[in-house]
Backbone as CSV, one residue per row, in Angstrom:
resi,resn,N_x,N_y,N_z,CA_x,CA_y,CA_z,C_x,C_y,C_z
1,UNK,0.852,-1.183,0.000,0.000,0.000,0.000,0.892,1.238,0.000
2,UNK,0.536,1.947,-0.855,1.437,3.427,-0.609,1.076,4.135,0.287
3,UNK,2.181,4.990,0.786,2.035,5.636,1.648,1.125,7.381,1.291
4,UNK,0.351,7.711,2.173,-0.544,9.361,1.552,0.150,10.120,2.671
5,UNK,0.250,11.551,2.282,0.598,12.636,2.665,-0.502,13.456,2.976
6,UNK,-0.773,13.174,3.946,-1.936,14.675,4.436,-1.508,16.052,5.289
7,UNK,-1.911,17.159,4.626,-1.632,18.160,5.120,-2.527,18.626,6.268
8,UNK,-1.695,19.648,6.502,-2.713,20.377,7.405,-4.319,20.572,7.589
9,UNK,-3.884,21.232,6.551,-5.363,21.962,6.263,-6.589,20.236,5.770
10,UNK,-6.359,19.601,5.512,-6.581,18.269,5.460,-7.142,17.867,6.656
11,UNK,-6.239,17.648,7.574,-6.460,17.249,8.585,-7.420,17.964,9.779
12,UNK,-6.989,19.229,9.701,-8.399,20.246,10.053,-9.967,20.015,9.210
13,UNK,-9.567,19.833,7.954,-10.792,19.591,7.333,-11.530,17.909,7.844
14,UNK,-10.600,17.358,8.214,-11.191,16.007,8.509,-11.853,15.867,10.310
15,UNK,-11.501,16.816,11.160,-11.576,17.351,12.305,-12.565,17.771,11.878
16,UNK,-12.795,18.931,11.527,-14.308,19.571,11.310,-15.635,18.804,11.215
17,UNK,-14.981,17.923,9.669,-16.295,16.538,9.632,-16.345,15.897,10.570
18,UNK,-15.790,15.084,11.336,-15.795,14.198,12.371,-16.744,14.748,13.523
19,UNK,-16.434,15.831,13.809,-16.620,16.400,14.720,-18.369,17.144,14.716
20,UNK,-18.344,17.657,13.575,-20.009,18.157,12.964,-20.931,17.081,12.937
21,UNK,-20.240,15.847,12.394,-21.240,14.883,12.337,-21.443,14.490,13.662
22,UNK,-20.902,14.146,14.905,-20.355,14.092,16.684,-21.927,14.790,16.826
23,UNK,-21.925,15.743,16.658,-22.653,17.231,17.165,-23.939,17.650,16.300
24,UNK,-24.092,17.050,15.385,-25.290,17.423,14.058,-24.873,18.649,13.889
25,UNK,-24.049,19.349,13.678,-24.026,20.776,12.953,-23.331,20.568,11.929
26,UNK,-22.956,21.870,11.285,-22.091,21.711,9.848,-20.550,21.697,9.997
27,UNK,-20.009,21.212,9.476,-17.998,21.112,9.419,-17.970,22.899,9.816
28,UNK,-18.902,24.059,9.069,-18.550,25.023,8.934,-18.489,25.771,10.323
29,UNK,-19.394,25.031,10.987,-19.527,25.643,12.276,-18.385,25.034,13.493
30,UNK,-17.426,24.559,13.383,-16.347,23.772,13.999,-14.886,24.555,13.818
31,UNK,-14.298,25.504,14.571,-13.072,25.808,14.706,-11.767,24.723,15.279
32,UNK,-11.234,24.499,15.067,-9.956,23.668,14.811,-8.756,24.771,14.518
33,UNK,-7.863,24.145,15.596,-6.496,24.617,15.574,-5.357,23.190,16.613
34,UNK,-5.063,22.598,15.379,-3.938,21.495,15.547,-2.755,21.742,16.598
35,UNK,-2.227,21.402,17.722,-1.208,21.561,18.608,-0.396,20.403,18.423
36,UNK,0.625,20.788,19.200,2.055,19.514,19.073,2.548,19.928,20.521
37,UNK,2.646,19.542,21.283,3.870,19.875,22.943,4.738,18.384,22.872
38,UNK,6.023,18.579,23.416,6.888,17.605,23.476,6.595,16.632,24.342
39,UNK,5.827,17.096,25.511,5.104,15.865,26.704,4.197,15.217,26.067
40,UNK,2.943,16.095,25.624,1.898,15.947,25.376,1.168,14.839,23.773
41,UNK,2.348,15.159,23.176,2.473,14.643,21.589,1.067,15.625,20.690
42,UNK,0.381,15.419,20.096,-0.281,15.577,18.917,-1.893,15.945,19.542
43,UNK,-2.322,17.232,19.384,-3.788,17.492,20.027,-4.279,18.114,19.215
44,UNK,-5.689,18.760,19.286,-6.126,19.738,18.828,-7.082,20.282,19.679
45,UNK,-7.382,22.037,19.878,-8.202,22.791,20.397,-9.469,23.038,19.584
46,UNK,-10.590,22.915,19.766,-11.514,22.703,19.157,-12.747,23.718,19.952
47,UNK,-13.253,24.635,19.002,-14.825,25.332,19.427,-15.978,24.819,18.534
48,UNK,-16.886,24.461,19.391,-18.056,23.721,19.022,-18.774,23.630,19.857
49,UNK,-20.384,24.755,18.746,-21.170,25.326,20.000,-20.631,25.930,21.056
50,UNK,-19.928,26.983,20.745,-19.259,28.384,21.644,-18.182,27.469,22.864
51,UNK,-18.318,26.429,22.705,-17.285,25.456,23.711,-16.133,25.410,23.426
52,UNK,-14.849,25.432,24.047,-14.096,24.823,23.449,-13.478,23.592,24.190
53,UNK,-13.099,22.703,23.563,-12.495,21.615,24.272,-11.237,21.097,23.417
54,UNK,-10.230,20.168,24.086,-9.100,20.102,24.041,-9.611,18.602,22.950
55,UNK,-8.745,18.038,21.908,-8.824,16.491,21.672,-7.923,15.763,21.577
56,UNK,-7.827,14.607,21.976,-6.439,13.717,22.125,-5.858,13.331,20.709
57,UNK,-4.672,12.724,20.684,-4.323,12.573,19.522,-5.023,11.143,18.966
58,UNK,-5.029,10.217,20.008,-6.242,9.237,19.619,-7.617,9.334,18.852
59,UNK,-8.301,10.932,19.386,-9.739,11.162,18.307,-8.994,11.877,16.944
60,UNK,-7.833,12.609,16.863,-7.562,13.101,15.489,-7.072,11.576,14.964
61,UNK,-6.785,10.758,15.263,-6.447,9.414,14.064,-7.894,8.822,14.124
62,UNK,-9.004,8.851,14.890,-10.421,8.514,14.655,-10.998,9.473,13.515
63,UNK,-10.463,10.619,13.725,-11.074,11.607,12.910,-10.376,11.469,10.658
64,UNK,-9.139,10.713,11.520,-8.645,10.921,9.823,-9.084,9.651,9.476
65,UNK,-9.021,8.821,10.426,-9.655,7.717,9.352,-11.000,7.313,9.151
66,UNK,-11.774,8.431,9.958,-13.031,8.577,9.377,-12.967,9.261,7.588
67,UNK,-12.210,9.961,7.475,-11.931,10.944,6.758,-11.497,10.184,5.444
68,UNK,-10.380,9.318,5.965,-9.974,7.813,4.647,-11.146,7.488,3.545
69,UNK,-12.441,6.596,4.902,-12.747,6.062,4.637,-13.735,6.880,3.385
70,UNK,-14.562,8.098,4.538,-15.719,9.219,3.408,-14.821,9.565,1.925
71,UNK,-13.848,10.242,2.270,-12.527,11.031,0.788,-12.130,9.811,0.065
72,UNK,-11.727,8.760,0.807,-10.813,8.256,-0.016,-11.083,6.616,-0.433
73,UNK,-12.172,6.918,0.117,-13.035,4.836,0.436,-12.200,4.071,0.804
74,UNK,-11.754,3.790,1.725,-10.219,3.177,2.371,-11.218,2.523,3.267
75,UNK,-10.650,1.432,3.657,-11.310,0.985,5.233,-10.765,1.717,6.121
76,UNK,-11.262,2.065,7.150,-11.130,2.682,7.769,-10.051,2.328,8.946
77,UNK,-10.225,0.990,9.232,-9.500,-0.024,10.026,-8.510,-0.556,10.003
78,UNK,-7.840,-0.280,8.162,-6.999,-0.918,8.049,-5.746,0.093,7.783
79,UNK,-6.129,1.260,8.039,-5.172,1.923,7.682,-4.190,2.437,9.323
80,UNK,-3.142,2.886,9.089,-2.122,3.366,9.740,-1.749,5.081,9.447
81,UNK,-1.606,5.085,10.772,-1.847,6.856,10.897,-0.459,7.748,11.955
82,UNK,-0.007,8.111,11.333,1.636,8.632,11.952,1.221,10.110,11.919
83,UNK,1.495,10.569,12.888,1.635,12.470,12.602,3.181,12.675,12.856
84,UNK,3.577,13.853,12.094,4.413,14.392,12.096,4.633,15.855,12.191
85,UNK,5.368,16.680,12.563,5.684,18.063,13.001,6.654,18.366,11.805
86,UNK,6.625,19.120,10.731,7.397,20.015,9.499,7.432,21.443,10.025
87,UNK,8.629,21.978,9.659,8.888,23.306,9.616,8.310,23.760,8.244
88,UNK,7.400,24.947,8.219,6.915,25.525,6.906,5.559,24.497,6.729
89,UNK,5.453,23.423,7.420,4.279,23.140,6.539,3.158,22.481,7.792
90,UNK,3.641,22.657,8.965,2.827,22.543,10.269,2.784,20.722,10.680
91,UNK,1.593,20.873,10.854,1.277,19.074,11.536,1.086,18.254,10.273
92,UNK,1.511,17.249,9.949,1.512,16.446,8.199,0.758,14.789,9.308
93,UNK,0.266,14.259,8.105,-0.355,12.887,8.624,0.325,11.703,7.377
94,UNK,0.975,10.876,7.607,0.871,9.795,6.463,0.216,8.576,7.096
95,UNK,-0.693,8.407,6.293,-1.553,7.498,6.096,-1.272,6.039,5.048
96,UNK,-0.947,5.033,5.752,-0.351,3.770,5.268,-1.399,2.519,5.319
């Protein structure tokens, strides 16, 4: 299987869906902003419905491979999910 390159903005976009569908509202109504801390590893801050809450890096690999499966018809289950930290190009996902 080859390996996919997901970007940022990707991965926010796949956060949004995950998360709208979570909540019945629209992706549009879901703020997302991706974090990285050296303790902490891979999060994201999230407002939804004027809330905001923190998400583990466990729901952003729920969230991308929800995202596989809707974008890219992948099983969802079978795929493998690495994040990575780039200079210039923020939080990257390859998907294996």
């Amino acid at each position: 299987m080859e390996i996919i390159k997901i970007d940022e903005q990707e991965i926010v976009n796949a956060v949004c869906v995950y998360m709208a569908n979570k909540n019945g509202i629209s992706p549009e109504s879901v703020y997302v902003e991706l974090l990285f801390d050296d303790d902490e590893g891979y999060s994201a801050e999230l407002e939804v419905n004027n809330r905001k809450e923190i998400i583990s890096e466990a729901k952003l690999v729920e969230a991308l491979r929800n995202w596989m499966d809707l974008e890219y018809n992948m099983d969802p289950f079978s795929v493998g999910v690495q994040f990575d930290l780039h200079e210039g190009e923020g939080i990257v996902a390859y998907i294996s």
